[in-house]
N, C-alpha and C positions, 0 to 999 in steps of 0.2 A: 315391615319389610323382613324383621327378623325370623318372626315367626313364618313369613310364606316359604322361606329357604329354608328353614328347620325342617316345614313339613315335604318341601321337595325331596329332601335330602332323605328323610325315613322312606319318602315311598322308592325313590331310587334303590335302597337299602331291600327294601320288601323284596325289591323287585327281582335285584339281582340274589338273592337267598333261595327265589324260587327253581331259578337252575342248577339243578342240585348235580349236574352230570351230562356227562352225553349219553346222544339217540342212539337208537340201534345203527342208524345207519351209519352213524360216527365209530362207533366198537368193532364195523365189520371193517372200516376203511383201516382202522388201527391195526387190527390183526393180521389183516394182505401185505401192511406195508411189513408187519413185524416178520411174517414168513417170508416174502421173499428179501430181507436183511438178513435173516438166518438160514437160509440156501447160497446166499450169497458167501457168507463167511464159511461158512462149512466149505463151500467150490475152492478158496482162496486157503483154510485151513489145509484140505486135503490134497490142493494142488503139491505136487514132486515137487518142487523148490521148495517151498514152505516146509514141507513134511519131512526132509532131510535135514533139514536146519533147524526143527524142533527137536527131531531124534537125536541130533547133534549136541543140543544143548542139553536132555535130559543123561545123554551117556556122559557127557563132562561132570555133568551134576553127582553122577553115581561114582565116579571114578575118583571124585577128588578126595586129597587126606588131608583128613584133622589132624 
């Protein structure tokens, strides 16, 4: 018995080593999802609220004394 689960267990082992990565089709889904996440933040960075209240915080940044 020990041995038939030893060897289930190596070929499970085989088997999952042999997916070494994703398909193409996986890489193109990756990359749609990655671009429009970064259209998204970009919209959200550069929206007028956003962009006043960064500029905000770097002129604070620049203004304070040591």
């Amino acid at each position: 018995m020990r041995q038939k689960a030893g060897l289930v267990w190596r070929r499970l082992r085989e088997r999952c080593r042999e997916d070494a990565g994703m398909v193409t089709s996986e890489y193109a889904m990756g990359i749609i999802a990655a671009v429009g996440f970064a259209l998204l933040l970009y919209e959200v960075v550069t929206s007028g609220q956003v962009k006043e209240e960064l500029q905000g915080i770097v002129k604070r940044a620049l203004s304070a004394h040591t």
